[in-house]
C-alpha beads as a LAMMPS data file, in Angstrom:
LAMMPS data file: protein, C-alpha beads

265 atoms
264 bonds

1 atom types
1 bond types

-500.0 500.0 xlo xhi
-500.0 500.0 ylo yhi
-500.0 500.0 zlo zhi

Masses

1 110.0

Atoms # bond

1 1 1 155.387 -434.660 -200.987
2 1 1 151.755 -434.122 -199.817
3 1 1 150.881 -436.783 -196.747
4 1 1 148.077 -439.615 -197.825
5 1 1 144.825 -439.776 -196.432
6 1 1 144.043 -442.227 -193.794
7 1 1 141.320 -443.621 -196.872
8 1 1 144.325 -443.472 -199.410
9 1 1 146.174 -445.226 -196.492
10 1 1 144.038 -448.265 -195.661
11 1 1 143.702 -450.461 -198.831
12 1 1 147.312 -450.014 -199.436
13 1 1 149.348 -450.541 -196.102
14 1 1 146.577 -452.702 -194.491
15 1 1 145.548 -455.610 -197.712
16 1 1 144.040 -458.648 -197.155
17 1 1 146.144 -460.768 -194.865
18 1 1 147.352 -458.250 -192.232
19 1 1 144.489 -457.370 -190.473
20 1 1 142.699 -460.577 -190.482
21 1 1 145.476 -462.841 -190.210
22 1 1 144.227 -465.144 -187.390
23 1 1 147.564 -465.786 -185.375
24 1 1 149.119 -463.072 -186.856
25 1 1 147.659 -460.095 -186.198
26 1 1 147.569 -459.044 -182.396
27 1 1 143.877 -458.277 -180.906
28 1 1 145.134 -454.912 -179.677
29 1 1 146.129 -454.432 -183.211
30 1 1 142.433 -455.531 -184.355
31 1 1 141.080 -453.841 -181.836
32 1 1 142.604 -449.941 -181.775
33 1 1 146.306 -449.744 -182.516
34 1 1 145.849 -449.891 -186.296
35 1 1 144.005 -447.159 -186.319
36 1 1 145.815 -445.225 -184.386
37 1 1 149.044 -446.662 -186.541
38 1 1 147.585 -445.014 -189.553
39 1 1 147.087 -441.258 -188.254
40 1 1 151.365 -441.883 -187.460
41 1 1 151.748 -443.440 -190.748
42 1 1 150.676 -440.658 -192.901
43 1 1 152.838 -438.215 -190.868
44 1 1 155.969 -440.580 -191.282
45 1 1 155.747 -441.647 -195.086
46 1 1 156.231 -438.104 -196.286
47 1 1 160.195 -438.066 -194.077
48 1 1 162.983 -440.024 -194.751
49 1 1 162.637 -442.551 -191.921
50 1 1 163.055 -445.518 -192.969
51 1 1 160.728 -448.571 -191.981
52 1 1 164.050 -450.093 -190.647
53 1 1 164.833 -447.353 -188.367
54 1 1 161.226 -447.877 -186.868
55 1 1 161.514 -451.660 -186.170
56 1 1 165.513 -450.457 -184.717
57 1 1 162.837 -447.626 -182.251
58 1 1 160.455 -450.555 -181.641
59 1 1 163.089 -452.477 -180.221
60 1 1 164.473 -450.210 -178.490
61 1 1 161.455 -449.081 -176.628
62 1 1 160.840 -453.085 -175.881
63 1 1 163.782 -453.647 -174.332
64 1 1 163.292 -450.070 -172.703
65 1 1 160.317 -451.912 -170.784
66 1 1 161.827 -454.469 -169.515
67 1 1 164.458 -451.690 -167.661
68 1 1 161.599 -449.347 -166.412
69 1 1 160.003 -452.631 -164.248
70 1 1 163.349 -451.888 -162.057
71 1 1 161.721 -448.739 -160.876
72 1 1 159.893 -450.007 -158.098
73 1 1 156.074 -449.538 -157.795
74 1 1 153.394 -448.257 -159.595
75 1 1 155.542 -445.931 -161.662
76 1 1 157.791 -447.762 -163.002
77 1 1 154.955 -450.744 -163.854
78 1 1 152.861 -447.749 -165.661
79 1 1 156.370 -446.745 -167.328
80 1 1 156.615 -450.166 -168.482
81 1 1 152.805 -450.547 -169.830
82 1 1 153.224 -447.597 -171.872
83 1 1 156.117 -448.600 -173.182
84 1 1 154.923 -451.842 -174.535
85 1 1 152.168 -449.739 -176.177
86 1 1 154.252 -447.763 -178.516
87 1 1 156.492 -451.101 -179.556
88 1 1 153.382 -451.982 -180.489
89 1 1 152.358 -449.021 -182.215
90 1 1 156.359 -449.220 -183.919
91 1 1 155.748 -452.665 -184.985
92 1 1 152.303 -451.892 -186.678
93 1 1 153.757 -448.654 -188.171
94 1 1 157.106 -449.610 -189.603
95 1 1 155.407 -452.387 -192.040
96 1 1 152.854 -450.409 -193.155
97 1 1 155.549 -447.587 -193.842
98 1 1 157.602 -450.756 -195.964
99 1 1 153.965 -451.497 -197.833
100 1 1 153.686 -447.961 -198.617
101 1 1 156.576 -447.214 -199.961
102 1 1 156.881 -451.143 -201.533
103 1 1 160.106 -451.547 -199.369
104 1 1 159.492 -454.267 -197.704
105 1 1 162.457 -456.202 -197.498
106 1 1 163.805 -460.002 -195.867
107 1 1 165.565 -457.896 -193.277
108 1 1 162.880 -455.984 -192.416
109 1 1 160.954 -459.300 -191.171
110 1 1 164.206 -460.482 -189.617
111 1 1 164.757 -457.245 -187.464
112 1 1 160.998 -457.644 -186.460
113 1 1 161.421 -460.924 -185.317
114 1 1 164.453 -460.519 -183.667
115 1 1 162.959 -457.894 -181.743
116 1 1 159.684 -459.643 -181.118
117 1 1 162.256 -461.745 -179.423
118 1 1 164.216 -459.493 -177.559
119 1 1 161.479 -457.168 -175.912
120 1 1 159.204 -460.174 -174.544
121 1 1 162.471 -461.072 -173.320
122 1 1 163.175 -458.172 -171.870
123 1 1 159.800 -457.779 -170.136
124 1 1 160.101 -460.484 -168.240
125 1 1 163.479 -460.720 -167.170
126 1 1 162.494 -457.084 -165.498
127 1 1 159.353 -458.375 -164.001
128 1 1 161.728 -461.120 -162.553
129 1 1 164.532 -458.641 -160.926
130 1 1 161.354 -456.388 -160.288
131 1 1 160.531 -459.182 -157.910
132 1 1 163.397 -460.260 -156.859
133 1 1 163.241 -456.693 -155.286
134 1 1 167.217 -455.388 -156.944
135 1 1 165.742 -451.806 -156.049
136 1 1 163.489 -450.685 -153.384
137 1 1 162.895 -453.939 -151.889
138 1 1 162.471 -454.631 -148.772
139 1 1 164.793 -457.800 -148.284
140 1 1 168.100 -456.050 -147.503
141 1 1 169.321 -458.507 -149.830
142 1 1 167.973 -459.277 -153.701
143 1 1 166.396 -462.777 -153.367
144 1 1 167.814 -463.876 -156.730
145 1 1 165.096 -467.010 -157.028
146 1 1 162.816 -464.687 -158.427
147 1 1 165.540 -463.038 -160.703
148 1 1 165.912 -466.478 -162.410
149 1 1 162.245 -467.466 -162.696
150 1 1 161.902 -464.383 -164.324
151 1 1 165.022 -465.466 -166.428
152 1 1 163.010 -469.126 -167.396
153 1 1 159.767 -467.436 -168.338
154 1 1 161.383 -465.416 -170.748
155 1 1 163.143 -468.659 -172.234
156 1 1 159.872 -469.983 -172.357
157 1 1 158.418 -467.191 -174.402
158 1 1 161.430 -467.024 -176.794
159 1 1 161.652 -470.637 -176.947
160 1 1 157.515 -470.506 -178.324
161 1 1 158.479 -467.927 -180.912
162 1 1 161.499 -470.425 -182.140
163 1 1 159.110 -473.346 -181.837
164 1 1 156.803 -471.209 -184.841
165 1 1 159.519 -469.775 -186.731
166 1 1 161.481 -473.129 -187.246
167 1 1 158.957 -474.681 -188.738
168 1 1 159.290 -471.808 -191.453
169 1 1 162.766 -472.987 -191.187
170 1 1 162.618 -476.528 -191.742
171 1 1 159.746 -476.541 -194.480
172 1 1 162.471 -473.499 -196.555
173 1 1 165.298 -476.649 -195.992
174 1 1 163.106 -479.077 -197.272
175 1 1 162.440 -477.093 -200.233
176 1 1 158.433 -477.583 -199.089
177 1 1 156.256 -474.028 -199.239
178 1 1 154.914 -471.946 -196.179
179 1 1 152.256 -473.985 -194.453
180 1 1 148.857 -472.902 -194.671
181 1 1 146.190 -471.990 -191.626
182 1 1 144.701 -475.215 -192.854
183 1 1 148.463 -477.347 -191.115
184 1 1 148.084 -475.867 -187.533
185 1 1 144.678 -478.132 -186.748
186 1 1 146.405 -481.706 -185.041
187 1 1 145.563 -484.538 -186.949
188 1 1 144.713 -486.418 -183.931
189 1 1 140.911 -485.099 -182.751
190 1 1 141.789 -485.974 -179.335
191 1 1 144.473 -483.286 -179.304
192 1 1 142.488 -481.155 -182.078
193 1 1 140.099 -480.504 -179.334
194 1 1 142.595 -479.935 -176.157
195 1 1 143.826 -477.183 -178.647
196 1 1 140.993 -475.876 -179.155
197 1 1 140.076 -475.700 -175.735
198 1 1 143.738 -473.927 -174.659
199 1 1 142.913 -471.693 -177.046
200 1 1 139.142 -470.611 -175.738
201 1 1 141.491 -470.211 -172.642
202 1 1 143.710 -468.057 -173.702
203 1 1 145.959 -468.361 -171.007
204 1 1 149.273 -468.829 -173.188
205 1 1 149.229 -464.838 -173.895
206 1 1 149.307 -463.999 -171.100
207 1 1 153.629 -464.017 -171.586
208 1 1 153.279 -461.960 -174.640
209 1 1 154.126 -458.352 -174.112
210 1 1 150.775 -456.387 -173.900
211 1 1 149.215 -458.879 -171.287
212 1 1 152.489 -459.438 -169.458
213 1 1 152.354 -455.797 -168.763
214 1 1 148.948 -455.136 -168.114
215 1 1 149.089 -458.162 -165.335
216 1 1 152.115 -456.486 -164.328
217 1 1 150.935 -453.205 -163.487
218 1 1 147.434 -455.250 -161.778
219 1 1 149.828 -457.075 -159.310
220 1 1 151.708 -453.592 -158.659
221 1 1 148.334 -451.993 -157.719
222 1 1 147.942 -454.888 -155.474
223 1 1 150.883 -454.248 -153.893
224 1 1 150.255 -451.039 -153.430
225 1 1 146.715 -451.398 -151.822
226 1 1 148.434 -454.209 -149.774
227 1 1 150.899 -451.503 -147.869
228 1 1 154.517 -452.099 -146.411
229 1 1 153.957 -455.815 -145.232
230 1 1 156.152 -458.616 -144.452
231 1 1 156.385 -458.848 -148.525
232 1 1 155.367 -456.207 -149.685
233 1 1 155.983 -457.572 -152.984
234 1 1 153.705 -460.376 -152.487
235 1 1 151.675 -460.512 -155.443
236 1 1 154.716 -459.513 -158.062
237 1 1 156.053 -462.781 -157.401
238 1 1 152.843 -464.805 -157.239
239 1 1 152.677 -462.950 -161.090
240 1 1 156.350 -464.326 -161.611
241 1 1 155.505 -467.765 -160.644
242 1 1 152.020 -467.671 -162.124
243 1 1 153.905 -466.668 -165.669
244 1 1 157.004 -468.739 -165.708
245 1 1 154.410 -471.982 -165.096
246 1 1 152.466 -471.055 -167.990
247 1 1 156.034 -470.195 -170.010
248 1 1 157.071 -473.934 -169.124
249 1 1 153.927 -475.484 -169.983
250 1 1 153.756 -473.695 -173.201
251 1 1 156.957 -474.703 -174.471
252 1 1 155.777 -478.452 -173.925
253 1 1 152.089 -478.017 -175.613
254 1 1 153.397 -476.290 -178.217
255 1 1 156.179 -478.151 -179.238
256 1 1 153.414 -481.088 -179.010
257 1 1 151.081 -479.415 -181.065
258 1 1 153.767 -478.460 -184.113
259 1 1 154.563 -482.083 -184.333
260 1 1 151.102 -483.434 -183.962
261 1 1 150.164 -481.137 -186.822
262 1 1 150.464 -481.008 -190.359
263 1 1 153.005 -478.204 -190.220
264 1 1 155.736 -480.331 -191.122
265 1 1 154.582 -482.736 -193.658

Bonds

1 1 1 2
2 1 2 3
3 1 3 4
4 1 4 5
5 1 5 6
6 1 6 7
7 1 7 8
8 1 8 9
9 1 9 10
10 1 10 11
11 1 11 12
12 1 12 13
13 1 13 14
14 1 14 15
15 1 15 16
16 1 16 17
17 1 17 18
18 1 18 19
19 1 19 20
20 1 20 21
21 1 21 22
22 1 22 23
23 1 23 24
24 1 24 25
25 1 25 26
26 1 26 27
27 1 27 28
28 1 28 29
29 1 29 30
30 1 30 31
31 1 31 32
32 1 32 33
33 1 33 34
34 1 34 35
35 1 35 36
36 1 36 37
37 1 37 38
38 1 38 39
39 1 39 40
40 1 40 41
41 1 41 42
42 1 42 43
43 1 43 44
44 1 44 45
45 1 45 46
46 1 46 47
47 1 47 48
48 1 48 49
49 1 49 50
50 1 50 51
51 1 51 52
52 1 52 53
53 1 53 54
54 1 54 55
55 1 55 56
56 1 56 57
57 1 57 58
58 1 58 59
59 1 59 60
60 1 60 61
61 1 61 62
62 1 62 63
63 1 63 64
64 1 64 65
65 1 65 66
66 1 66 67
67 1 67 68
68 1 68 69
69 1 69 70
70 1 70 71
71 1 71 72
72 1 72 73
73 1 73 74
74 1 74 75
75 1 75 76
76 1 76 77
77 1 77 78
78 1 78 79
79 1 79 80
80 1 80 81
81 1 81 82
82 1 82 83
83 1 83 84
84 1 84 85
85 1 85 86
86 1 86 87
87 1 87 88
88 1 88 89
89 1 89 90
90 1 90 91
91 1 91 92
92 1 92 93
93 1 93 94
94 1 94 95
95 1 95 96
96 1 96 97
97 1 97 98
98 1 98 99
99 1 99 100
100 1 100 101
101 1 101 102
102 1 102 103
103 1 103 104
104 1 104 105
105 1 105 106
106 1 106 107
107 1 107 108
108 1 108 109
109 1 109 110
110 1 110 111
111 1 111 112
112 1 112 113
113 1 113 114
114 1 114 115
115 1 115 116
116 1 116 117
117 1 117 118
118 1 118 119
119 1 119 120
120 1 120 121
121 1 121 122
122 1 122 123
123 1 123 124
124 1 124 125
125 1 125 126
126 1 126 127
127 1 127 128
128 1 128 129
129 1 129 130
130 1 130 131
131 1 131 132
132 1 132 133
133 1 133 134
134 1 134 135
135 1 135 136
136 1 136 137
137 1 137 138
138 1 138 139
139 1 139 140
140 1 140 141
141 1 141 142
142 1 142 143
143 1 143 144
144 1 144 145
145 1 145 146
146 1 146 147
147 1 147 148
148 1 148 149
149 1 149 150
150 1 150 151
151 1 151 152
152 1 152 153
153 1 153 154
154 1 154 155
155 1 155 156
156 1 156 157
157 1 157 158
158 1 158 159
159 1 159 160
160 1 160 161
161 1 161 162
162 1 162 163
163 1 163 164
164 1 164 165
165 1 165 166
166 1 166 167
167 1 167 168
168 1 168 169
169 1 169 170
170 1 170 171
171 1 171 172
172 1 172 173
173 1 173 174
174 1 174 175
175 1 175 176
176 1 176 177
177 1 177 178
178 1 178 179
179 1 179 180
180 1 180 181
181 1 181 182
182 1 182 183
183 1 183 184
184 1 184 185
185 1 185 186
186 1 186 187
187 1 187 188
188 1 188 189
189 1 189 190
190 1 190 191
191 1 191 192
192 1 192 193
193 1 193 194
194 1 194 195
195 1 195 196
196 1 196 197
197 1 197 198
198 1 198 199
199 1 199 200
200 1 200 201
201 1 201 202
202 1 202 203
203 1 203 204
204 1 204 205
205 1 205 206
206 1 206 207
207 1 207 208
208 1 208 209
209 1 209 210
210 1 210 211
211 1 211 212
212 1 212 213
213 1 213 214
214 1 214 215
215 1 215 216
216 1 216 217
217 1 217 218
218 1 218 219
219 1 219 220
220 1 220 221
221 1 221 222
222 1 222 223
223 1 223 224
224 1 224 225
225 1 225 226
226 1 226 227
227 1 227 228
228 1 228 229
229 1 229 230
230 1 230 231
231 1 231 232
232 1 232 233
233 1 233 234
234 1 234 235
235 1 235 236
236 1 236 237
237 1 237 238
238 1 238 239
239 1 239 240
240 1 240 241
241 1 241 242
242 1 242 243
243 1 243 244
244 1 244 245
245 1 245 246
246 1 246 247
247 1 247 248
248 1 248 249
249 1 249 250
250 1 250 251
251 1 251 252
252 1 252 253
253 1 253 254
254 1 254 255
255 1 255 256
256 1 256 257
257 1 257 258
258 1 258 259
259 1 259 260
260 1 260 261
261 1 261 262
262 1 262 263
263 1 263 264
264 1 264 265
């Protein structure tokens, strides 16, 4: 079988509705990784892995991320950063792999969820043990607070995910269809606007996986410039606090925002 053209490619594994989904589609996809997701993609159609075994690799190099934050310093932050770049490369490659070969499937989206789940997860729990300093710290003992704020942010960040995808849940139950873009809005304008201006801010993705471990590795640079101090870990754990306040908060504004919506109606 002769490998498809990146032009063959596009119109096919990238229709209307992926690319410009507006809470969909992540902006590093936008931005480069689909491109660079179709020069894999027309290597990988022509073999006989299967999207499934992709989403199973993207997983695995999520979770991978979390475990490379126990490395202590720069290194294992960089190890980390990388890694959260090819689960994002997996998860743009192993749909458009299912769209070209019209396999897309219900378990398909559930792996992809479930490990959507499991790697943001995983990334924080690490940057929480990372701080708690379980190797190379310099407390001769771990100080385990940091373990477990680590622990809550990634609670926080799973329980956001569950806060979108049971709505999905409860509309099937109900026998209603999929909400449109149209249901997220609040149908009070007071809290229309306050959404609107959390998201000019941004600051809630900031526990997704790509920004979680690009602020990781900036507070391990810090650390780094900041030498062998009385904690030398310093800024870590002002990142660990700083991210398991916004995880909290989220949770709350979120939950808010599904209920003050048209989502379920």
């Amino acid at each position: 079988m002769s490998k498809p053209s990146v032009a063959e490619l596009r119109p096919v594994v990238h229709p209307p509705g992926v690319t410009d989904r507006r809470s969909g589609e992540h902006w590093a996809g936008r931005m480069y990784m689909r491109e660079i997701s179709l020069r894999w993609t027309r290597h990988l159609v022509t073999t006989r892995i299967t999207a499934n075994q992709l989403t199973y690799l993207m997983v695995l190099a999520g979770v991978a991320a979390g475990a490379a934050l126990l490395v202590p310093g720069v290194p294992g932050a960089v190890a980390a950063a990388l890694l959260i770049q090819l689960y994002l490369l997996l998860d743009c490659v192993d749909g458009e792999v299912a769209r070209w070969r019209s396999q897309t499937s219900v378990t398909g989206v559930y792996l992809d969820r479930v490990g959507h789940y499991l790697a943001e997860a995983a990334l924080l729990v690490g940057f929480g043990l990372r701080a708690a300093g379980v190797l190379g710290g310099e407390d001769p003992a771990p100080n385990w607070l940091w373990a477990f704020l680590g622990t809550v942010a990634a609670l926080g960040a799973i329980l956001i995910k569950a806060e979108t995808d049971l709505v999905d849940v409860a509309r099937s139950r109900a026998g209603l269809p999929a909400a449109g873009e149209g249901a997220v809005a609040p149908r009070a304008a007071g809290l229309a606007l306050a959404r609107r201006a959390a998201s000019a801010l941004r600051f809630h993705r900031l526990i997704g996986g790509v920004e979680a471990s690009l602020l990781i590795l900036a507070v391990a640079v810090l650390d780094a410039l900041a030498g062998d101090g009385a904690d030398a870990l310093f800024f870590t754990r002002l990142g660990v606090a700083v991210l398991t306040a916004i995880a909290v908060v989220q949770v709350v504004l979120h939950l808010v925002s599904v209920l003050a919506s048209s989502r379920l109606r």
